[in-house]
DRENDO-1510 file (C-alpha; in Angstrom, 1 decimal, always signed):
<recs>
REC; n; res; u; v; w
REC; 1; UNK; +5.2; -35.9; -52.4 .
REC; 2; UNK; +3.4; -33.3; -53.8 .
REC; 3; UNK; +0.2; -33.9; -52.1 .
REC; 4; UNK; +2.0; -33.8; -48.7 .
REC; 5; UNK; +3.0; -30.8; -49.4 .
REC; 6; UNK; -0.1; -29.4; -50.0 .
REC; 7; UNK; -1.0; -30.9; -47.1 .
REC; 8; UNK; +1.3; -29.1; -45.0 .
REC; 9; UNK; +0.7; -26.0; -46.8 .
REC; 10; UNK; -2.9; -26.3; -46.2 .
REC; 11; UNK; -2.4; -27.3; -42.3 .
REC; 12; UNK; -0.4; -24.1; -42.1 .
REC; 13; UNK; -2.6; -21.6; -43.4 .
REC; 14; UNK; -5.0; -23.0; -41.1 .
REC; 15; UNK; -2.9; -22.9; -38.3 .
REC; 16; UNK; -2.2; -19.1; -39.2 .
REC; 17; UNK; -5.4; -18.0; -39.4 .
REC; 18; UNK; -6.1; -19.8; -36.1 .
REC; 19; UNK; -3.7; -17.9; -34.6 .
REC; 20; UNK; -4.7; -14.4; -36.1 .
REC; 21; UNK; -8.2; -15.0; -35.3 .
REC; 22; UNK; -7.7; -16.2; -31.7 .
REC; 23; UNK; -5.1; -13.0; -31.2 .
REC; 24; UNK; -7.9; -10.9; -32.3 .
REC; 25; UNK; -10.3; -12.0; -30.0 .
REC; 26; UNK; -8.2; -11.8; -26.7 .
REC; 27; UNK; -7.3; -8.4; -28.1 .
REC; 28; UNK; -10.8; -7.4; -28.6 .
REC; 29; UNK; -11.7; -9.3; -25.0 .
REC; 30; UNK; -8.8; -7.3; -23.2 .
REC; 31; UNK; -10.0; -3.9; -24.4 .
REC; 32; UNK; -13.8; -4.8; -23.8 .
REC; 33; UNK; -12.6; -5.9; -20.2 .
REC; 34; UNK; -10.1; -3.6; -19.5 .
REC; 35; UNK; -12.2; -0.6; -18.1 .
REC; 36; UNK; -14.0; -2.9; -16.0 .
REC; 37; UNK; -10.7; -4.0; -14.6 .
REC; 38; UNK; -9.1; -1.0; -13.7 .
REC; 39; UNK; -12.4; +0.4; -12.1 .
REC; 40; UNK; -12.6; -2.6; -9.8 .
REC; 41; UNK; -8.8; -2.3; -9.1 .
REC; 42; UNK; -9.6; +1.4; -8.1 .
REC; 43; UNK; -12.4; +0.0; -6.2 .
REC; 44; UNK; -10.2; -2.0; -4.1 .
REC; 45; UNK; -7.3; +0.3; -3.7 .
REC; 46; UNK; -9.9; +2.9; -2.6 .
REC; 47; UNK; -11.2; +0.3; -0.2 .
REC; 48; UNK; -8.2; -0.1; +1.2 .
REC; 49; UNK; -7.7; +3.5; +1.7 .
REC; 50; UNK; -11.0; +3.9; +3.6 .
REC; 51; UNK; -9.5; +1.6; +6.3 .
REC; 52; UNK; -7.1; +4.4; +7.3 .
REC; 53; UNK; -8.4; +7.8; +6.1 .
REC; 54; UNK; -12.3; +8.4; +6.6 .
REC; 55; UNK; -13.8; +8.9; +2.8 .
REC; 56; UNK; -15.6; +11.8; +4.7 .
REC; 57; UNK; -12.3; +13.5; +5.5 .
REC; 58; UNK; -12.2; +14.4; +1.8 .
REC; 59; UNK; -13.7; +15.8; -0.9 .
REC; 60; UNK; -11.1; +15.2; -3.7 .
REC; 61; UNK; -10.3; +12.2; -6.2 .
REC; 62; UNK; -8.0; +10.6; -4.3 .
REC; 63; UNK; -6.6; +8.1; -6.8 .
REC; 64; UNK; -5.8; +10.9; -9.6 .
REC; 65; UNK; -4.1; +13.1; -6.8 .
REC; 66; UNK; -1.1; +11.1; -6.6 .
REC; 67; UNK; +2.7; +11.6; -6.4 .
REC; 68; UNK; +5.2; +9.1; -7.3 .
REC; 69; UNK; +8.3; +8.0; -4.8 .
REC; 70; UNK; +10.9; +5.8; -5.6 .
REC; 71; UNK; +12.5; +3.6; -3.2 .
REC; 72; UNK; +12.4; +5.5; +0.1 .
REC; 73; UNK; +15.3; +4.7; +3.1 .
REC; 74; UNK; +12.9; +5.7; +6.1 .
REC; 75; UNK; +10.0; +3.8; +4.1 .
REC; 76; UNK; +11.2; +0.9; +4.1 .
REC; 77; UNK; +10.2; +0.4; +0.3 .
REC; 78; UNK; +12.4; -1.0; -2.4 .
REC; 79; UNK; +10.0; -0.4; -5.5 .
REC; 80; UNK; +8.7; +2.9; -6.7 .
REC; 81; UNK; +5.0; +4.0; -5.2 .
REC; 82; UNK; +2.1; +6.0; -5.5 .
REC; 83; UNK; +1.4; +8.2; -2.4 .
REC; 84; UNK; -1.9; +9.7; -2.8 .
REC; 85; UNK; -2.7; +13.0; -1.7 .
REC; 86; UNK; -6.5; +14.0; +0.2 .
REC; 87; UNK; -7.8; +17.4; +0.2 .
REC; 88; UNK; -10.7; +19.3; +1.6 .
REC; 89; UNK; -12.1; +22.4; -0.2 .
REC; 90; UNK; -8.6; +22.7; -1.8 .
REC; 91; UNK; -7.0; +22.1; +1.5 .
REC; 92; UNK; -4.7; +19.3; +2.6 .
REC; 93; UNK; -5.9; +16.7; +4.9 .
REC; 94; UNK; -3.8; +13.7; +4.5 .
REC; 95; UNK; -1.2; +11.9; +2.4 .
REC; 96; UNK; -1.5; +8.1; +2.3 .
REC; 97; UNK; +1.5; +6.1; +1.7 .
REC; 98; UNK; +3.0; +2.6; +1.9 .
REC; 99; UNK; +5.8; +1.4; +4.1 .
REC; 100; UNK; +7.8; -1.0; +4.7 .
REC; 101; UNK; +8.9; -3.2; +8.1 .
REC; 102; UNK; +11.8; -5.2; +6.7 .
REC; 103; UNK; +12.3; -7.3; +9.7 .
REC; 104; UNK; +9.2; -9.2; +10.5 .
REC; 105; UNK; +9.9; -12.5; +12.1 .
REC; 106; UNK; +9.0; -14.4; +9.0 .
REC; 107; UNK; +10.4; -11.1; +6.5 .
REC; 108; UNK; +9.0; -8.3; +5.1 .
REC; 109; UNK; +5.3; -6.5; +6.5 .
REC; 110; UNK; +3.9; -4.2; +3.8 .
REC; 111; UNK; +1.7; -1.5; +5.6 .
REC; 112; UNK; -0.4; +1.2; +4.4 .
REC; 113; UNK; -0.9; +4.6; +6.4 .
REC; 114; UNK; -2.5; +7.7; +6.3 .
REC; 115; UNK; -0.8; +11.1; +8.1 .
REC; 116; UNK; -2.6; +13.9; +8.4 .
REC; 117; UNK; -1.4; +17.7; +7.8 .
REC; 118; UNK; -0.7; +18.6; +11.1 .
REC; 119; UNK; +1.4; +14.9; +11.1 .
REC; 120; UNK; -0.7; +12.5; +13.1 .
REC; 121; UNK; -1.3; +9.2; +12.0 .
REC; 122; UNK; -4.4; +8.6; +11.6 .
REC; 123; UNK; -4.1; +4.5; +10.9 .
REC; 124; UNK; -2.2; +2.1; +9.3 .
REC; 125; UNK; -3.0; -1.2; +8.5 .
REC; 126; UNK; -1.0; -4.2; +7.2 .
REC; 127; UNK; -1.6; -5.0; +3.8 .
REC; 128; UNK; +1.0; -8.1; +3.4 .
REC; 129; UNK; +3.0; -10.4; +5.7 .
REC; 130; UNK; +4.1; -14.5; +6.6 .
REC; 131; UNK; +4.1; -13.9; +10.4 .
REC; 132; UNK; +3.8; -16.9; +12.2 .
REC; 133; UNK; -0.2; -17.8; +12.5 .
REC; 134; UNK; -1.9; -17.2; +16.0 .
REC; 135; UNK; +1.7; -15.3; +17.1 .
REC; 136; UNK; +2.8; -12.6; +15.4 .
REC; 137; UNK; -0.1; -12.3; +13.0 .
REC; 138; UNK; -2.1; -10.5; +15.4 .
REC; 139; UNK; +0.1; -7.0; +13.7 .
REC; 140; UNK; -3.2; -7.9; +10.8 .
REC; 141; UNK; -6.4; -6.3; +12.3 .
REC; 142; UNK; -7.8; -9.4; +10.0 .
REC; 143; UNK; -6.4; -11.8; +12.3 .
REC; 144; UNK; -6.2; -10.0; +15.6 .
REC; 145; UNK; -8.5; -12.1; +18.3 .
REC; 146; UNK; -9.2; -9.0; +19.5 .
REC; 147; UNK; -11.8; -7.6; +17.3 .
REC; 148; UNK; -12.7; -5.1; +19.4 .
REC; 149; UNK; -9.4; -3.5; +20.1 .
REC; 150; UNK; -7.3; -5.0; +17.5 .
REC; 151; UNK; -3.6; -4.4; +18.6 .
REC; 152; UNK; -2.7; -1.8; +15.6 .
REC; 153; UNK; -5.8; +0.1; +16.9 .
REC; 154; UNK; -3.3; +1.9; +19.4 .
REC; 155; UNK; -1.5; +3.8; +16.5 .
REC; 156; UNK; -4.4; +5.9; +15.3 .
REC; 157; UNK; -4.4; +9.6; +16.5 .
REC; 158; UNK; -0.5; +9.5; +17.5 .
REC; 159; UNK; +1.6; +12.6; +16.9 .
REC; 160; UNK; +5.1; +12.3; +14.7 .
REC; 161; UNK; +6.0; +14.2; +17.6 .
REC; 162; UNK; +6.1; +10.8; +19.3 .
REC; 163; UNK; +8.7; +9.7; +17.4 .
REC; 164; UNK; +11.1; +13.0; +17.3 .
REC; 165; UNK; +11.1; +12.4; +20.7 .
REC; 166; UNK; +12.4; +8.4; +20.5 .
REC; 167; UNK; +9.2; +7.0; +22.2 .
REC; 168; UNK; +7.5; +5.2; +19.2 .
REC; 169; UNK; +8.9; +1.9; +20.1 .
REC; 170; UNK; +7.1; -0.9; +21.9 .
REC; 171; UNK; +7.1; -0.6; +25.4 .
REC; 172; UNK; +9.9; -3.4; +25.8 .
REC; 173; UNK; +12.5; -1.2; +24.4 .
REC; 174; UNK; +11.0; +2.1; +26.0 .
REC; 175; UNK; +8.6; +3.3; +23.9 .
REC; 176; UNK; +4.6; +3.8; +24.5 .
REC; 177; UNK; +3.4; +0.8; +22.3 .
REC; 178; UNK; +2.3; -2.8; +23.8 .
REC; 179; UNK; +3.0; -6.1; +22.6 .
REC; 180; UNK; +2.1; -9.5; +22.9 .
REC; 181; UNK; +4.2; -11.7; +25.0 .
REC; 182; UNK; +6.7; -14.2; +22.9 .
REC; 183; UNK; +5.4; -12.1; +19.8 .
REC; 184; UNK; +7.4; -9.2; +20.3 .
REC; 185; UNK; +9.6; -9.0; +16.5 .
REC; 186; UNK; +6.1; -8.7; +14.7 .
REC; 187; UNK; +4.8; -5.8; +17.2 .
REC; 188; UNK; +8.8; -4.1; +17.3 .
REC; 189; UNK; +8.8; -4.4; +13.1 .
REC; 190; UNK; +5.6; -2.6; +12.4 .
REC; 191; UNK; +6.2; -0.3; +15.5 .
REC; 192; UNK; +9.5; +1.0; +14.3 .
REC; 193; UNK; +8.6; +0.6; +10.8 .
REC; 194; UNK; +5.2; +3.2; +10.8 .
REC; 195; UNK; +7.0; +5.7; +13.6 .
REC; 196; UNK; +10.3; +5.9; +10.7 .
REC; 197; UNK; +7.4; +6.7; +8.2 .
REC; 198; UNK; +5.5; +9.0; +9.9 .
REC; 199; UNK; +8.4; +11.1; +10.7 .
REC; 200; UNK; +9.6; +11.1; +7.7 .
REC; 201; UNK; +5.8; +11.9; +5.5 .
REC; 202; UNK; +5.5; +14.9; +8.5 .
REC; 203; UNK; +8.9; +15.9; +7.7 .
REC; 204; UNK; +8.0; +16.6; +3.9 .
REC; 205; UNK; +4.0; +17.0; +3.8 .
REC; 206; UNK; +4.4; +20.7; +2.8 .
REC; 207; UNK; +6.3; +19.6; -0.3 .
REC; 208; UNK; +4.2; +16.3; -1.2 .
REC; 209; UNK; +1.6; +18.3; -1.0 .
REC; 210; UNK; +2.8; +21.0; -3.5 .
REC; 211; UNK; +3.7; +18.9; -6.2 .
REC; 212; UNK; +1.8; +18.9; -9.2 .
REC; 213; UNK; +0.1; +15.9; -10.1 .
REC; 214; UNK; +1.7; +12.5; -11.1 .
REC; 215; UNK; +5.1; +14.5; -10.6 .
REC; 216; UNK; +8.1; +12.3; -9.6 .
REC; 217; UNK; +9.5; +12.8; -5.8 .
REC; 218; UNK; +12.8; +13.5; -5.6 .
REC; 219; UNK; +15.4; +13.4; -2.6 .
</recs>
């Protein structure tokens, strides 16, 4: 009896120091990593970014100029988010932000945009969606046929102005943006989706863009 319990004991030390030895080396591996990590995170993000704001637009670091907005009606967005702010010699250029298109054919179409001071859109690309492949996918530039022209090509360089007036809407429901035949939820969902942010990032630009850093939007 007694020499299965120092058995046990002697299994259970072991297993204990396992454990504390193994903790400390993912601990030490996490921290060792964990620069590398965020840097190629920031990497990607900035990457991204690039797709809809030319790097040469701006001058200042982009990813540390950021404001935080919670869940935003005309955004779409149901999670808090970073929008990032991009300056020029100390002047505003742009504000990039995400968005929202809740009614995709196959659900939700995360996009990402950029709006310039003055409130034009300079692009916006889609960063997540389940649209039906080879019919409504073509709203992704990455699986647009049309490499040339990609369909969400058409949005860069339009005003907000566009949609004060009730024209950014595909052209089947009046508005100045084509479509693809028998695709037309995809095109209508990130049409109405990026004209609702637009408006509403043109609307408040002057304040975004006054906040101090990391500072919390508020309604």
């Amino acid at each position: 009896m007694k020499e299965t319990l120092r058995i046990s004991f002697s299994s259970a030390v072991v297993l204990v120091l396992f454990t504390l030895v193994f903790t400390g080396l993912m601990a030490a591996t996490y921290q060792a990593t964990k620069p590398i990590l965020a840097a190629s995170a920031a990497a990607e993000k900035l990457k991204l970014i690039n797709e809809v704001l030319p790097p040469a637009s701006y001058d200042n670091d982009l990813l540390a100029d950021a404001v935080e907005l919670p869940p935003i009606v005309e955004l779409g967005t149901t999670d808090t988010s970073k929008l990032y702010r991009a300056r020029k010699n100390g002047q505003p250029v742009a504000l990039v932000l995400e968005a929202v298109a809740p009614d995709g054919y196959a659900g939700r179409i995360a996009l990402v945009l950029a709006v310039t001071a003055d409130g034009q859109l300079t692009a916006v690309r889609v960063t997540g969606h389940m649209e039906t492949p080879g019919l409504g996918d073509y709203v992704d530039p990455k699986k647009d046929k049309n490499k040339a022209h990609p369909w969400i090509a058409q949005f860069d360089g339009r005003s907000y102005e566009l949609a004060l007036a009730g024209r950014w809407k595909v052209k089947k429901d009046g508005g100045e943006f084509a479509y693809h035949t028998g695709a037309t939820v995809s095109a209508r969902a990130v049409t109405n989706a990026s004209g609702k942010a637009v408006a509403w990032t043109a609307a408040h630009g002057e304040k975004l863009f006054a906040l101090p850093i990391d500072a919390k939007w508020e309604q």
